[in-house]
VEXDREN-2710 file (C-alpha; in Angstrom, 1 decimal):
% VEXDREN-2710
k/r/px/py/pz
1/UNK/104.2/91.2/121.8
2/UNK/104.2/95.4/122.0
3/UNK/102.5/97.4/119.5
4/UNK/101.7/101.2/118.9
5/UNK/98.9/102.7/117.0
6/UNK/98.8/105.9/115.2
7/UNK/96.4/108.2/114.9
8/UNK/96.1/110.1/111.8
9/UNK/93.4/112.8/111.4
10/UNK/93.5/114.2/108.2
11/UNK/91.5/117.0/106.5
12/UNK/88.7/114.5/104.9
13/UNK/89.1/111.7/106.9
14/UNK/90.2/110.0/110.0
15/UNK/92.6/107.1/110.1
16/UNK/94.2/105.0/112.8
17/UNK/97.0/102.0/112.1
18/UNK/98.1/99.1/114.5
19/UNK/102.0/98.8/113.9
20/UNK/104.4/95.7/115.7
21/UNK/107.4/97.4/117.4
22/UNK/109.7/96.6/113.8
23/UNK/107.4/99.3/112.1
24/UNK/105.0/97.0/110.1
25/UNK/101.4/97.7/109.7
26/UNK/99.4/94.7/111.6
27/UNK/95.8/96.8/110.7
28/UNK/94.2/99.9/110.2
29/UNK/90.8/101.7/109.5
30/UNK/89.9/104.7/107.9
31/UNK/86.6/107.1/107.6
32/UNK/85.8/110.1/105.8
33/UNK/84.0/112.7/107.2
34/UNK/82.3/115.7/106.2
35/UNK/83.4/119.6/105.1
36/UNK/81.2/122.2/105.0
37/UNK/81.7/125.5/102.7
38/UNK/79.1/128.1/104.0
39/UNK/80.9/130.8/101.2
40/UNK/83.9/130.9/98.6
41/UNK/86.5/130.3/100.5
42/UNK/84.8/129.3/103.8
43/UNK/85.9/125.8/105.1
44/UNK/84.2/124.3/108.6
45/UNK/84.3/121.0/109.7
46/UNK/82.5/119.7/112.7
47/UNK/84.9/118.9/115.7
48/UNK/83.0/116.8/117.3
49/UNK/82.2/114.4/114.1
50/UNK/86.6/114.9/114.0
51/UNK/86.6/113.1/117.1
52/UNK/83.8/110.2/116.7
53/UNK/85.9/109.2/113.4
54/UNK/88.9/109.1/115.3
55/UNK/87.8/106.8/117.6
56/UNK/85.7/104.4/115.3
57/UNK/88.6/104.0/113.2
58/UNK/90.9/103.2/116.4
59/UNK/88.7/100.6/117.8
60/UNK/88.0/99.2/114.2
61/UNK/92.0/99.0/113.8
62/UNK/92.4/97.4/117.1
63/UNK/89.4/95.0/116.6
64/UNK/90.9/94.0/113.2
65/UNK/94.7/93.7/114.9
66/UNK/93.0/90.7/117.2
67/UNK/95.3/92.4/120.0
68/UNK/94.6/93.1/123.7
69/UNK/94.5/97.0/124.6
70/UNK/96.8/96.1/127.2
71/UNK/99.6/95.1/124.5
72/UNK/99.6/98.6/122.9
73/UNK/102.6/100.4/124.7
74/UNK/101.3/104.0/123.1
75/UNK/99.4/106.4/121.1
76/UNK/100.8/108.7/118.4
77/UNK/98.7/111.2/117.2
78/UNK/99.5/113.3/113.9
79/UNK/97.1/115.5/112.0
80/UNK/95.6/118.3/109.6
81/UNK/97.5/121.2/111.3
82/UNK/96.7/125.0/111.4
83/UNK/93.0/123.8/111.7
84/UNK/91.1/125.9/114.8
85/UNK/88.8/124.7/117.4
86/UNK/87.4/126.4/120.2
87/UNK/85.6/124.9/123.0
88/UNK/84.0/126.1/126.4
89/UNK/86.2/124.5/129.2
90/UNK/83.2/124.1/131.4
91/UNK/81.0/122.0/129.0
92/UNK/83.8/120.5/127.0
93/UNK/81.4/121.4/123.6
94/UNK/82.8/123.7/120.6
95/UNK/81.4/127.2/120.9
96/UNK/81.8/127.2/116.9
97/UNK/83.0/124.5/114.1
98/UNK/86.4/123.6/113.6
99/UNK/88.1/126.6/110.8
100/UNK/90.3/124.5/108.6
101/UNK/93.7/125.0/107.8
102/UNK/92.2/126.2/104.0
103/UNK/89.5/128.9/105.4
104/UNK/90.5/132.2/103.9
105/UNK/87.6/134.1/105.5
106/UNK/90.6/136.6/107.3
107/UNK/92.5/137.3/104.1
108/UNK/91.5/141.2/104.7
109/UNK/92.6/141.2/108.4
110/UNK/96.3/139.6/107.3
111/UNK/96.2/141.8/104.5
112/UNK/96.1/145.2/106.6
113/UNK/98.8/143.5/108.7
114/UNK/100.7/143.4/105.7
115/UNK/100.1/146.9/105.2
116/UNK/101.4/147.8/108.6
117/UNK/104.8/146.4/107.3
118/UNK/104.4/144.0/110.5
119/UNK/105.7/140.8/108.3
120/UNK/109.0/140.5/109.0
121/UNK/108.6/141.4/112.6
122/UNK/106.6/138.1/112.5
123/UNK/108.7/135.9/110.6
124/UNK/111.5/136.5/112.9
125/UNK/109.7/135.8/115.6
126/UNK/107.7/132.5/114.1
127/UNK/109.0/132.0/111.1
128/UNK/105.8/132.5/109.3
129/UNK/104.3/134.7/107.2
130/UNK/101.0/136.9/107.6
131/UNK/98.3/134.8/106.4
132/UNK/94.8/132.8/106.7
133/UNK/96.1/129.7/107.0
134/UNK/97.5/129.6/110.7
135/UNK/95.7/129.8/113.5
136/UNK/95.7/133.1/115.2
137/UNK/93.4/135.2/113.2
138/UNK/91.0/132.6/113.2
139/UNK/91.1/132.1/117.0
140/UNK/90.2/136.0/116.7
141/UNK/87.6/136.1/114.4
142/UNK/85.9/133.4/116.7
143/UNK/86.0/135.4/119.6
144/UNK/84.9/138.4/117.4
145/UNK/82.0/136.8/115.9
146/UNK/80.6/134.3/118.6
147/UNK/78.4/135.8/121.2
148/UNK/80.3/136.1/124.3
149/UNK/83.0/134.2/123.3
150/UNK/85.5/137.3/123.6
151/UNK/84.3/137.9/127.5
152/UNK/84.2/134.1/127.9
153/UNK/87.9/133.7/126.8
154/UNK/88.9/136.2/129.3
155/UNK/87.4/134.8/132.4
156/UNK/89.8/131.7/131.1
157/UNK/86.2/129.8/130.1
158/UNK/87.6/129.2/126.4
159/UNK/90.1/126.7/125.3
160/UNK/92.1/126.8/121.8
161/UNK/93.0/124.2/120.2
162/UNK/94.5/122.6/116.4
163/UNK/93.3/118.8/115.8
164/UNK/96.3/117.1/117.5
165/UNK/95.3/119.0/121.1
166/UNK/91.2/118.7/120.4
167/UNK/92.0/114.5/120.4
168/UNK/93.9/114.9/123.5
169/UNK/91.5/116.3/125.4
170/UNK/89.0/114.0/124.1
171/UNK/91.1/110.9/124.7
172/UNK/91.4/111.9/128.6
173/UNK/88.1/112.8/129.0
174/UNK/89.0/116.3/128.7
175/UNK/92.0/115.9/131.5
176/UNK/94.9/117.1/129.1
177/UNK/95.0/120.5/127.4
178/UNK/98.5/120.0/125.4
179/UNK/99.9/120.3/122.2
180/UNK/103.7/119.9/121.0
181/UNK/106.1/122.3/119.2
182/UNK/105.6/120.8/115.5
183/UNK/101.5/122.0/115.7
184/UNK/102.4/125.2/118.5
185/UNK/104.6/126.9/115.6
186/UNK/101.8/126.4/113.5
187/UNK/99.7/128.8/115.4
188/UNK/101.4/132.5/114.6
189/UNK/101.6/132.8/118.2
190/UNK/104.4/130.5/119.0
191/UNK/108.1/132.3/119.2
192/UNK/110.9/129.8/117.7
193/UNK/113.9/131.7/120.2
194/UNK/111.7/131.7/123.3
195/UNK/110.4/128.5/122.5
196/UNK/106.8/129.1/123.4
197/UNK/103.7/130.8/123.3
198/UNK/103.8/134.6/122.9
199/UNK/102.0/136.9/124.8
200/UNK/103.0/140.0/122.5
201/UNK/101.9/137.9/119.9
202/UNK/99.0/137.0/121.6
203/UNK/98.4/140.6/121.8
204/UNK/98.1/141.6/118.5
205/UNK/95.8/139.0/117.6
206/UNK/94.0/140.2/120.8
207/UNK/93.8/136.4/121.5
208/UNK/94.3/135.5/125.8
209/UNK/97.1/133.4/126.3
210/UNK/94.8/131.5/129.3
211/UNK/93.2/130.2/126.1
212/UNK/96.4/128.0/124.7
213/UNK/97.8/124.3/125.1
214/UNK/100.5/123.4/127.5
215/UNK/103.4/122.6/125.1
216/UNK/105.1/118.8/125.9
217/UNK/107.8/117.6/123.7
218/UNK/106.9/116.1/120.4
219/UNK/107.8/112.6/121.9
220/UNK/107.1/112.4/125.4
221/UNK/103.9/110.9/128.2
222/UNK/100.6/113.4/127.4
223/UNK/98.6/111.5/129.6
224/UNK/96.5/108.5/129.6
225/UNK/93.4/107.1/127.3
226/UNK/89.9/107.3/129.3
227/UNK/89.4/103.8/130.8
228/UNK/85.7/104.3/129.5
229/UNK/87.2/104.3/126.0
230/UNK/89.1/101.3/125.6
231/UNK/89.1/99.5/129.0
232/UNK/92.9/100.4/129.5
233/UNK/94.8/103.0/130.1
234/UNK/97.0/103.7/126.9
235/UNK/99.4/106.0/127.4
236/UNK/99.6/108.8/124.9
237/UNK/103.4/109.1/123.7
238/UNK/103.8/110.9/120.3
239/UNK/102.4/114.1/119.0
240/UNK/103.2/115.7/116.0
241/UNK/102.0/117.8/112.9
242/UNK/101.1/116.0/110.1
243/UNK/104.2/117.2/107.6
244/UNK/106.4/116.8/109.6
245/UNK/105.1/113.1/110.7
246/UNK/105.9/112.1/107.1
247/UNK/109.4/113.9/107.4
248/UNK/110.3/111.8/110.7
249/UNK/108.7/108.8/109.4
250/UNK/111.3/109.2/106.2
251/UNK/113.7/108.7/108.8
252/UNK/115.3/112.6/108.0
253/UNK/116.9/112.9/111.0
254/UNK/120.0/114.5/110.2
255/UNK/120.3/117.9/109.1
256/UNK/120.6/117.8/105.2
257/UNK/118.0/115.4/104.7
258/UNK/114.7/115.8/103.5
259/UNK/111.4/114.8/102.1
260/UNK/108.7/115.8/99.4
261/UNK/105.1/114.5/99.5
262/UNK/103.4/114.5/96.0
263/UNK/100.0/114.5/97.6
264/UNK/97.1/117.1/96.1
265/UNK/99.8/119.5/96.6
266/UNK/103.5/119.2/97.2
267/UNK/105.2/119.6/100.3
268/UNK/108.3/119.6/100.8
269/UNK/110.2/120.1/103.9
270/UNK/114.3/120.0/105.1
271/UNK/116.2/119.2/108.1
272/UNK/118.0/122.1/109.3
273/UNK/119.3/120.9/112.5
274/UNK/118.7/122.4/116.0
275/UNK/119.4/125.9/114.6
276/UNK/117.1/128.6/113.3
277/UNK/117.7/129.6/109.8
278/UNK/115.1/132.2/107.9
279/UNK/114.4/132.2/104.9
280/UNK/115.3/134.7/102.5
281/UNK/112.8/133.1/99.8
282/UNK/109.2/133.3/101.7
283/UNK/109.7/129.9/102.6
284/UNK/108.6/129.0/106.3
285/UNK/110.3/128.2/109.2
286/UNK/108.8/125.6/111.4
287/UNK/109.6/123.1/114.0
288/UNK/110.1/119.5/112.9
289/UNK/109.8/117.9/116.6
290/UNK/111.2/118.3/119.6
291/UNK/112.8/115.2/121.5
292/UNK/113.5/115.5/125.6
293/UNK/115.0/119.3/125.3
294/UNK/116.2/119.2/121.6
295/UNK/114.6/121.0/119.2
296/UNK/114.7/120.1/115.6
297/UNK/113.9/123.0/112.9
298/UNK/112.4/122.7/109.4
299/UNK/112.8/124.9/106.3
300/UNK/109.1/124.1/104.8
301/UNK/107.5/125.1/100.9
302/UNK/104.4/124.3/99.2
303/UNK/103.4/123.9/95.6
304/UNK/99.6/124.2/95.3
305/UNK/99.3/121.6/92.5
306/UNK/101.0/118.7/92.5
307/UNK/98.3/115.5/91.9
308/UNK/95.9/117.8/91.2
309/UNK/97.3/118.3/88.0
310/UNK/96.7/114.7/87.2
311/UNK/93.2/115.0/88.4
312/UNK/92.6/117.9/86.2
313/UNK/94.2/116.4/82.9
314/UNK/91.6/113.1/83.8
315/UNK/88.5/115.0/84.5
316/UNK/89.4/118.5/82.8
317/UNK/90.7/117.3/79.3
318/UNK/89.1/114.1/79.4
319/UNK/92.3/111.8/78.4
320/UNK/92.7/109.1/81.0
321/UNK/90.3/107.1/82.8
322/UNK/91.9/107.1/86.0
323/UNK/94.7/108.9/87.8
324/UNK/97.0/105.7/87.4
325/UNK/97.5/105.3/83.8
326/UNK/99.2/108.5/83.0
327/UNK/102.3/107.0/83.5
328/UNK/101.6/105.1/80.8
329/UNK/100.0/107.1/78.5
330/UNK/103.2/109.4/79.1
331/UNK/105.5/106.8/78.7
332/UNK/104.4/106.1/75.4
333/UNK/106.4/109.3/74.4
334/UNK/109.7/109.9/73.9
335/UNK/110.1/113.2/75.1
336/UNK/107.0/116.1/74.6
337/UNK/107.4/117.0/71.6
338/UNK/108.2/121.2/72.7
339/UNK/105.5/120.8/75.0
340/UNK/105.6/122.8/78.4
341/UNK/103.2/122.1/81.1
342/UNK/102.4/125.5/84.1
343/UNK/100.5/123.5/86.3
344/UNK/99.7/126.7/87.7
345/UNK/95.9/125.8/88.3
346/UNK/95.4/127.8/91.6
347/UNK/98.2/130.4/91.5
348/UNK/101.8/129.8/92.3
349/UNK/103.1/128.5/95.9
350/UNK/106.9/128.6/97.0
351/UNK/109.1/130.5/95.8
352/UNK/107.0/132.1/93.7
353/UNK/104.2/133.3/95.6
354/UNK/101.7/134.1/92.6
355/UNK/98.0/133.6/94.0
356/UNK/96.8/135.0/90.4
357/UNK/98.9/133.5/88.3
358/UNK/97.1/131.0/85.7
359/UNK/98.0/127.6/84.5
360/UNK/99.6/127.5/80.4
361/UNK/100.4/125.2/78.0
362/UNK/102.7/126.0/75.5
363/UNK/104.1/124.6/72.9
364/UNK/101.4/123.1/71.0
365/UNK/101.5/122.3/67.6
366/UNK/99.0/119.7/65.4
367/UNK/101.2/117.3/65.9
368/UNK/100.4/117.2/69.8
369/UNK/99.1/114.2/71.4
370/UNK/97.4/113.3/74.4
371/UNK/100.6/112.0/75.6
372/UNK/102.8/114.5/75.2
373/UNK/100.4/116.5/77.0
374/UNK/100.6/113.7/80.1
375/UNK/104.5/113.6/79.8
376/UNK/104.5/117.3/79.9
377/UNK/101.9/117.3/83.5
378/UNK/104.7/115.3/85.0
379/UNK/107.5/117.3/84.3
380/UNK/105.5/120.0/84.8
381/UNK/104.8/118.9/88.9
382/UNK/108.8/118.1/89.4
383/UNK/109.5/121.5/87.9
384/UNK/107.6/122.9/90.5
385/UNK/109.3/121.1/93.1
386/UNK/112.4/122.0/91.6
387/UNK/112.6/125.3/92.1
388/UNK/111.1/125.1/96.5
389/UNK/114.2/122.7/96.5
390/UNK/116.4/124.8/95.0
391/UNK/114.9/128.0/96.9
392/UNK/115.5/125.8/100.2
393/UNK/119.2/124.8/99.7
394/UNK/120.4/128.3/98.7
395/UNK/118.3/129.3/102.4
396/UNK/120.2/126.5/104.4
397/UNK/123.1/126.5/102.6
398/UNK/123.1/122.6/103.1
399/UNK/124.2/120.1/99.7
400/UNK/121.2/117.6/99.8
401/UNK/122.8/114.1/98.8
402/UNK/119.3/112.1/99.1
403/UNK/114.9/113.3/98.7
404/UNK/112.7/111.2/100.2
405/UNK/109.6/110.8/99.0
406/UNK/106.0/109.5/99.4
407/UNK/102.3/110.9/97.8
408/UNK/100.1/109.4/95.4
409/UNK/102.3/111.2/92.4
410/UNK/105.1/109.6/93.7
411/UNK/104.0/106.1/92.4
412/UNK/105.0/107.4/88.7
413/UNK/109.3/106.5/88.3
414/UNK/109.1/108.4/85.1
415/UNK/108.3/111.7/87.0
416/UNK/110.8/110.7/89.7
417/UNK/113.7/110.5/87.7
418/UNK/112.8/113.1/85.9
419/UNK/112.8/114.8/89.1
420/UNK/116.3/112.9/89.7
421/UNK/117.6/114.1/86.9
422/UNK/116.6/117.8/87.2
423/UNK/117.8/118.4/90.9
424/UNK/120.5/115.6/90.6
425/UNK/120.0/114.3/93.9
426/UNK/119.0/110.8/94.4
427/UNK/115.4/110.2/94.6
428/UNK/114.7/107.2/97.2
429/UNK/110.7/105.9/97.5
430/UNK/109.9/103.9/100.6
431/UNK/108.3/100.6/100.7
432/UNK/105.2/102.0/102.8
433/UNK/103.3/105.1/101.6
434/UNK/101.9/105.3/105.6
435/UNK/104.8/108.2/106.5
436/UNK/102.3/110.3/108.4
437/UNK/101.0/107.9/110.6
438/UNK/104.8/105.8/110.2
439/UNK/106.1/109.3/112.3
440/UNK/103.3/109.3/114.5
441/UNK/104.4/105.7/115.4
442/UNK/107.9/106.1/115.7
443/UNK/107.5/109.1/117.8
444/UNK/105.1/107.2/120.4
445/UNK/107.4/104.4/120.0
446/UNK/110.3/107.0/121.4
447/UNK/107.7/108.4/124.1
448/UNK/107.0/105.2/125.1
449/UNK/110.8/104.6/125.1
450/UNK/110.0/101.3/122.8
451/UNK/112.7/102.8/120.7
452/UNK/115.8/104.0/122.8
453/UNK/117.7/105.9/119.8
454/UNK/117.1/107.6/117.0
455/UNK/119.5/105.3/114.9
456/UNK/116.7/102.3/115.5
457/UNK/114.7/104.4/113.8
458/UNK/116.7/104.7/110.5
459/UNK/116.5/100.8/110.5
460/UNK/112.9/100.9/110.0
461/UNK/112.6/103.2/106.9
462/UNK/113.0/101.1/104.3
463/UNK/113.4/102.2/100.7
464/UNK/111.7/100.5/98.2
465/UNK/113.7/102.2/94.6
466/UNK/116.2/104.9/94.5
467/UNK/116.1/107.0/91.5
468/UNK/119.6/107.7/90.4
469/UNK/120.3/110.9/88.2
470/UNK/121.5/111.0/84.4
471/UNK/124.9/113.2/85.2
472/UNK/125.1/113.6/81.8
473/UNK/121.8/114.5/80.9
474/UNK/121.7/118.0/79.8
475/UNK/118.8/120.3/81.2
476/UNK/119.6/124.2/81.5
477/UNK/118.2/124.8/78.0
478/UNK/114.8/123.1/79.4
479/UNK/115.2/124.9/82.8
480/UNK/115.8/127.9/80.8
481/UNK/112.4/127.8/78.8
482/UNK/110.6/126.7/82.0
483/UNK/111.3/129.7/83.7
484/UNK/110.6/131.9/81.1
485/UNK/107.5/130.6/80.8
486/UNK/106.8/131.0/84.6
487/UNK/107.7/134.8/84.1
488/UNK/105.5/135.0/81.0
489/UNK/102.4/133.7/82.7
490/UNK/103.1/136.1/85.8
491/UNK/103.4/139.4/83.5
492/UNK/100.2/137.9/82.0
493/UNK/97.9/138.3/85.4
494/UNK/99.8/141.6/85.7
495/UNK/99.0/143.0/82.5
496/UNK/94.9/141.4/83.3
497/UNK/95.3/143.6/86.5
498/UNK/96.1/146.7/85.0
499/UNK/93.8/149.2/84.2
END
């Protein structure tokens, strides 16, 4: 019998999962590991404790799966993406610790980019916009704040590299430098039309190009697991970024389709085919994978708060025990009561793109309860949702029919018909909530040309409950209200700012 395990290095903890070749979990391991916040908004992690997590948790998964090495026909490796490491090429150590995707320490260096009006020169180039969380200005605050490193990077004594690439290296006892398109467009450095690294990019950021990964296709042979490691040479097939793992492990192939994940945040990406499109609403442009010499593209948003709204209405307010039982408690309602939920607690993500903006409940009267207030979180997270979804179809100009979906919040049916019933698309949940490491399987399983077409894939994903919308349900009055409380809580932090 064949099997493949993923890899999945995420931002607090490393996890690995043995799966048969029909896309069932035989094992799997996890392991947290620590982050370090020197300052506000600082956040390291230590590359090397990245790696020795990794590979406990492989060998644990592979110990538990009572399979030979031999039998495992390849490695797919997804991960925390944007994330930064630098190491000396000679010594194979980290000059510095790993910058995580969340570090805002060069908000003031993206901000005078800004200035210089050079965002949209950017985006059409890589789809992104100017800020912390890629990886090109922390690649150059390392070389600007690390003794040497600058002069070390230029003699080609540096390597770059996100999570995905920092593995590899490790995995062939630092033979392979690569990465894949789905973690290179990550980087602010990557150019979609060219299809790889820039070096006027590369420029600006005064980062040397000597410094980054070859690029391989998303599913294709990166090179071979150290013998030391596991006694056999597995072949590593499947690289990609953790997104947009979950989006191929959804099975969205096909242009149109798409997936949201209702994790601490929300992210939701869509298909868009082997075409660029650009947003017109801040959302991003990425690459979803590439496959041989096709390239699939991504429209991409974020909500800041999506479970983290649950978490805050347990251990903020105090009115359930655990993050399960607002479904429950919510249930017990009706409807809420006039109650409107801004789950707003760190600003406001996609489309919006309000950092200052506060959470707000309104509609509060003394006849509120604790459960209207946990019906209204709910709605509150799909509203949220709502408007990136709506953002991204108006971008693509694509009628979604389906929405994956997969995320802790994601367990709750009564927020996902309500989301149903607000976008009125059908809502389908998938039997396994493993979609990250599920893509980082079925991509190694293509690399390793285990799966010969896409279509094999589709087989796999298998939906546990589809959420069907209420066509007759009406809604604008409540979409109505929702945005004008969106507005209100925007002029608010306005009217705070002023002088």
């Amino acid at each position: 019998m064949s099997f493949i395990i993923a890899l999945d290095q995420g931002t607090t903890s490393s996890r690995s999962v043995v799966y048969n070749t029909q896309g069932q979990v035989i094992a799997s391991a996890q392991k947290t590991f620590k982050q370090f916040f020197p300052k506000p908004g600082l956040v390291e992690q230590d590359p090397l404790e990245i790696w020795t997590s990794q590979l406990s948790t492989m060998v644990e998964a592979i110990t538990k799966a009572h399979i030979d090495p031999k039998d495992i026909k390849g490695i797919g490796i997804t991960n925390q993406r944007e994330t930064t490491i630098v190491w000396d090429k000679n010594t194979g150590k980290p000059i510095y610790p790993a910058i995580v995707w969340q570090d805002r320490r060069t908000t003031e260096f993206c901000d005078d980019l800004n200035r210089k009006g050079l965002g949209e020169k950017i985006q059409k180039k890589t789809g992104l916009q100017i800020d912390p969380y890629f990886s090109a200005t922390k690649i150059k605050w390392i070389l600007d704040h690390v003794p040497n490193a600058r002069k070390k990077a230029k003699n080609g004594d540096l390597l770059f590299g996100t999570v995905d690439t920092w593995l590899i290296y490790q995995l062939t006892g630092g033979k392979i430098h690569a990465t894949d398109p789905s973690n290179a467009s990550r980087t602010l450095l990557y150019d979609l039309k060219k299809k790889a690294f820039c070096e006027e990019l590369c420029d600006l950021f005064d980062i040397p190009i000597c410094m980054l990964p070859e690029i391989k296709p998303s599913a294709s042979h990166f090179g071979d697991c150290s013998m030391q490691l596991l006694h056999h040479r597995i072949p590593i097939t499947g690289v990609v970024g953790d997104q947009q793992a979950a989006l191929f492990g959804q099975a969205c192939i096909d242009k149109g389709t798409a997936k949201i994940t209702y994790g601490t945040g929300c992210f939701i990406l869509m298909n868009i085919g082997e075409s660029i499109e650009y947003s017109r609403h801040r959302m991003l442009t990425t690459v979803a994978w590439q496959i041989e010499d096709r390239i699939t593209y991504a429209l991409e948003g974020s909500v800041f708060v999506g479970g983290a709204a649950v978490q805050w209405v347990k251990d903020g307010l105090g009115i359930i025990k655990s993050s399960v039982d607002i479904e429950l408690l919510a249930a017990s309602v009706s409807s809420t009561d006039g109650v409107l939920f801004i789950p707003a607690l760190t600003g406001l993500g996609a489309p919006h793109w309000d950092p200052k903006a506060k959470g707000a409940i309104f509609g509060i009267t003394r006849g509120t309860k604790s459960a209207h207030i946990a019906l209204a979180t709910l709605q509150g997270i799909a509203f949220l949702v709502f408007d990136v979804v709506e953002a991204m179809q108006k971008d693509a100009s694509i009628p979604l029919k389906t929405m994956r979906v997969d995320g802790g919040v994601s367990k709750s049916d009564l927020m996902l018909q309500f989301q149903a019933d607000l976008l009125q698309i059908e809502i389908q949940r998938p039997e396994s909530q493993e979609m990250t490491a599920q893509g980082a399987a079925f991509m190694a399983g293509l690399g390793a040309k285990v799966y010969t077409s896409l279509d094999a894939l589709k087989k796999l994903a298998t939906v546990e409950k589809t959420f069907h919308p209420d066509q007759n349900l009406k809604l604008q009055d409540l979409k109505d209200r929702y945005h004008k409380a969106i507005e209100l809580i925007k002029a608010l932090e306005k009217d705070h700012d002023a002088p």
